[in-house]
C-alpha positions as a printed Julia matrix, in Angstrom:
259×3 Matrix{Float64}:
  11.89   -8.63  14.65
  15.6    -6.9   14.97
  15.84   -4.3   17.44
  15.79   -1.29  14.67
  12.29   -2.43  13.5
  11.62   -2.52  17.26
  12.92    1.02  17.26
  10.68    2.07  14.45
   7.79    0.66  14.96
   7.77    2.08  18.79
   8.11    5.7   17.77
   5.84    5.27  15.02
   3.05    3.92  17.7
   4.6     6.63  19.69
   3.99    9.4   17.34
   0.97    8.55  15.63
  -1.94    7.18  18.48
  -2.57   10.67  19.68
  -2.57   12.15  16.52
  -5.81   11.81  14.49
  -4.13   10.34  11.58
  -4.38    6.43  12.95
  -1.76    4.93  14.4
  -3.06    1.16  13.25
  -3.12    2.63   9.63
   0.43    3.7   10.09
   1.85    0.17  11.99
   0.13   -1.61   9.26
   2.14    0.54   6.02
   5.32    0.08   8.26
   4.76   -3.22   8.49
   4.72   -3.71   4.69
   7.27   -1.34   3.98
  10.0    -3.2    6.67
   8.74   -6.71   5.06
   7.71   -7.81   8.29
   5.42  -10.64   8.22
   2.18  -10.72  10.89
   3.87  -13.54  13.12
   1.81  -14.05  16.61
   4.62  -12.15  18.01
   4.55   -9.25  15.88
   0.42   -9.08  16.39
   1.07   -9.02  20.18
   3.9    -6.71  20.23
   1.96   -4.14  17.96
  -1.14   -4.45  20.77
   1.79   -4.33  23.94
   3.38   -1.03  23.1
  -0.11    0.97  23.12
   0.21    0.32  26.84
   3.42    2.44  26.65
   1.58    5.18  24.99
  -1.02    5.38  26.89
   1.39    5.39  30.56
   1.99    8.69  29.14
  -1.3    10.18  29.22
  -1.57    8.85  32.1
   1.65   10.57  33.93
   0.42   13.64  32.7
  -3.41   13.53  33.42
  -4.14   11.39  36.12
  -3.92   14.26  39.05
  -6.78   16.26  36.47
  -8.88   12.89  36.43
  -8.63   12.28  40.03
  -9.92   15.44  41.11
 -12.81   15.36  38.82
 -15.39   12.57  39.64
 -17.78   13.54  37.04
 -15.21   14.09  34.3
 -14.06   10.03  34.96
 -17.53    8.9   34.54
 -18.44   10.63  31.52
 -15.21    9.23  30.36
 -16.81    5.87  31.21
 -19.73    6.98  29.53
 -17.8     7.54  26.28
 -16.21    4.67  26.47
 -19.26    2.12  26.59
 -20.34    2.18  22.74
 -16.9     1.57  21.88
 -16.61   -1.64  23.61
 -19.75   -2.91  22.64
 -18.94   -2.39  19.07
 -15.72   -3.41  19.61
 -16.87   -7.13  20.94
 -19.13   -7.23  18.5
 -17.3    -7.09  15.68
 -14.27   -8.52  17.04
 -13.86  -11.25  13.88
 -14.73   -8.7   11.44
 -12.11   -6.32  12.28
  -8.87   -8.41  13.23
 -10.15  -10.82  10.15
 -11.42   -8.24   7.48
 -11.19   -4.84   7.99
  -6.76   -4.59   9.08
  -6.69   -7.06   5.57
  -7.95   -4.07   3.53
  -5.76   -1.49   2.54
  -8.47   -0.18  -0.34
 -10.64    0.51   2.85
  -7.92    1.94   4.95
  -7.29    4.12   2.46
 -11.01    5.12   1.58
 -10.89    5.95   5.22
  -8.05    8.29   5.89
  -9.23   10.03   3.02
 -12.44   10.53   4.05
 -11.61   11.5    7.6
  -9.09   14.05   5.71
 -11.98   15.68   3.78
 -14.0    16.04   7.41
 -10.95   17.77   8.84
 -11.41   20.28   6.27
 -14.97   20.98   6.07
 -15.08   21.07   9.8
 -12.1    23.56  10.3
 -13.9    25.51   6.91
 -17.01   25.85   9.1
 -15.18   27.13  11.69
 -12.93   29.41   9.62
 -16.47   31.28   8.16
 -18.23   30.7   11.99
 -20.74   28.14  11.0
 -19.58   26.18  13.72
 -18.33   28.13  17.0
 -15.69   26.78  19.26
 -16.77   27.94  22.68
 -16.93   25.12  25.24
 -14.92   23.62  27.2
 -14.66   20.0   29.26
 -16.79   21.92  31.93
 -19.22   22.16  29.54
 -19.04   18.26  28.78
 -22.79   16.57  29.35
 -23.95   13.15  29.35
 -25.63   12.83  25.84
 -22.63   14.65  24.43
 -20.13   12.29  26.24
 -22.2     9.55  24.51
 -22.09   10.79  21.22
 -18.77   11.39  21.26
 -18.33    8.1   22.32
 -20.51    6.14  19.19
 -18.19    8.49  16.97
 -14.87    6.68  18.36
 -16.48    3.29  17.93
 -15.87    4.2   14.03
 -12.33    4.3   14.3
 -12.65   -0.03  14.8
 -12.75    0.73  11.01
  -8.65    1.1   10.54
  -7.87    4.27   8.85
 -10.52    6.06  11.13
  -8.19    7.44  14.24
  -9.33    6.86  17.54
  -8.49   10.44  18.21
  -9.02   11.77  14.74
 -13.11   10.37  15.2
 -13.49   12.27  18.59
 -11.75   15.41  18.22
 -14.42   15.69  15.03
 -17.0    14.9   16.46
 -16.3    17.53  19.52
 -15.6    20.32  17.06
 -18.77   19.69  15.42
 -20.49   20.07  18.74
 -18.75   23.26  19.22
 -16.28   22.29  21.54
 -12.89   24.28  21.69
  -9.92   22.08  19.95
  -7.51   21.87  23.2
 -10.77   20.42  25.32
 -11.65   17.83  22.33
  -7.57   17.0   21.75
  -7.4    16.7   25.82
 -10.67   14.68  25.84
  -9.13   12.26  23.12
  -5.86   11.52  25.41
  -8.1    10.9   28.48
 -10.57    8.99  26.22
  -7.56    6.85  25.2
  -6.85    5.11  28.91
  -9.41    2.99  29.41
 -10.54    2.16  25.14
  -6.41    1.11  24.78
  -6.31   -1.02  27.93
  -9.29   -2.71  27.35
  -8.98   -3.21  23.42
  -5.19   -4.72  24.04
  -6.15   -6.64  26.92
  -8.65   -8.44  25.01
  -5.97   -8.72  22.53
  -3.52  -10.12  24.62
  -6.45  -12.62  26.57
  -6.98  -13.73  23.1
  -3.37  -14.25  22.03
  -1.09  -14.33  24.51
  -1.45  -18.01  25.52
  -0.43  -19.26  22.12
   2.68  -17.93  22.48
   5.99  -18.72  24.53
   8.46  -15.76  24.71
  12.44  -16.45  24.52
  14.49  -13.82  26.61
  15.04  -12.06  23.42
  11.69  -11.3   22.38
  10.44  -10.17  26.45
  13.37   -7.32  25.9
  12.0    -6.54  22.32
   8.73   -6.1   23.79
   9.84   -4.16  26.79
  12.16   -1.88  24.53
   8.93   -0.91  22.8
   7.03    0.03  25.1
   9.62    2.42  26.65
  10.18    4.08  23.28
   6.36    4.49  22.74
   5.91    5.67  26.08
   8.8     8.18  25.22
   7.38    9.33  22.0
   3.93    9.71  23.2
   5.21   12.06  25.92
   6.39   14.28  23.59
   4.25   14.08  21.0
   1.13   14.58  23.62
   2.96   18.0   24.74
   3.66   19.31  21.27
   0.37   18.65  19.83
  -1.56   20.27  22.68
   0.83   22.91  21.81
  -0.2    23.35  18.09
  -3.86   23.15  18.89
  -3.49   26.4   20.77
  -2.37   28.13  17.57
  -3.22   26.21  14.64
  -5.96   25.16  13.48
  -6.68   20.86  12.32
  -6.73   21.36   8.36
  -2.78   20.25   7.88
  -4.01   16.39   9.57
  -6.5    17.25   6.5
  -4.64   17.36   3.92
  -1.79   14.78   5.62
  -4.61   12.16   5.68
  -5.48   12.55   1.74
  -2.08   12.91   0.84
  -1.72    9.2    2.77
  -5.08    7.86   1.15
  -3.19    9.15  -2.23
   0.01    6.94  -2.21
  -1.68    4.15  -0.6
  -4.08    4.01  -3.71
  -0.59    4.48  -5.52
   1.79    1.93  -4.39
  -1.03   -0.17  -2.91
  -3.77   -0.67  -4.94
């Protein structure tokens, strides 16, 4: 990789994991559109920079996590179904599933069409956004936790997956967004350290490619700042439907150019 695919690739990591429009379906179309070829290196430098992304949630959220005990275990609580599905189905999804563009595509336009229906039902008051992460119980933090073990289907969104599901349980769209960063921490870490324990000791890094792999992860980290700040700022005024219609638009020209 040259150091302006480096560049790309980072912000598009960056820019895309907290935003539910998924971030893997996005590294993969870059991928194909820079001609990159899925070397061991590439694999493990697309799984390295999520750690950079998620530093930034962390910077910004820790101090809230810290100070709530029961808010980090129902994070924990989230996070269980994930990881069993994850391990699980392991193979399937590094082998199958990030080979299929017809099903990425199938996916982000799916998700789009949710987006819309949801933020409908809340436009006519089917659905009322009300509660907030002090509101947050156990069989809730569960559920929304077997909705983010969807997103091992690429095309999904991680975030996209749970801030659904939380609108559908009536939960305000800053709480769900917020809940989806802190959600993030421990899924990313422990999804790309399994990566890297599965990976990582096939491959021997030249100086060149440890500074690749450390530029990414600063630019993610940098673009995920800001990115994290803005969107929290559009949630307080908009409402989801333009990820909506992003998402079909996406599932469009993949079917397109793609198919």
């Amino acid at each position: 990789m040259s150091v302006w695919q480096v560049l790309v690739f980072s912000i598009v990591e960056g820019l895309t994991e907290f935003l539910p429009v998924s971030s893997t379906a996005h590294l993969i179309l870059t991928a194909r559109f820079l001609g990159v070829a899925q070397s061991e290196f590439v694999k493990l430098f697309e799984v390295v920079i999520q750690f950079g992304a998620i530093l930034a949630v962390v910077l910004l959220y820790s101090k809230m996590v810290l100070k709530n005990k029961k808010l980090f275990f129902l994070i924990m609580a989230s996070l269980i179904p994930t990881v069993v599905v994850g391990f699980l189905l392991y193979s399937v999804i590094k082998n199958v599933f990030f080979e299929s563009l017809s099903l990425i595509a199938l996916s982000l336009f799916v998700g789009g069409v949710l987006f819309l229906l949801v933020e409908y039902l809340v436009a006519v008051n089917y659905i009322k956004l009300s509660l907030t992460k002090d509101s947050l119980s156990w069989s809730s933090a569960v559920i929304i936790g077997l909705a983010q073990s969807l997103a091992v289907v690429p095309g999904v969104s991680r975030a996209g997956a749970v801030i659904l599901c939380m609108l559908m349980l009536g939960y305000k769209r800053k709480t769900a967004v917020e809940y989806s960063f802190l959600l993030s921490v421990p899924t990313i870490a422990l999804a790309s350290g399994y990566d890297l324990y599965k990976t990582a000791s096939y491959i021997k890094f030249a100086r060149a490619e440890i500074f690749l792999i450390l530029l990414g992860v600063v630019l993610s980290f940098v673009s995920a700042y800001f990115v994290i700040k803005l969107f929290l700022d559009f949630v307080k005024k908009h409402s989801l439907t333009v990820f909506g219609f992003y998402r079909i638009a996406l599932a469009v020209l993949l079917w397109l150019f793609f198919s």
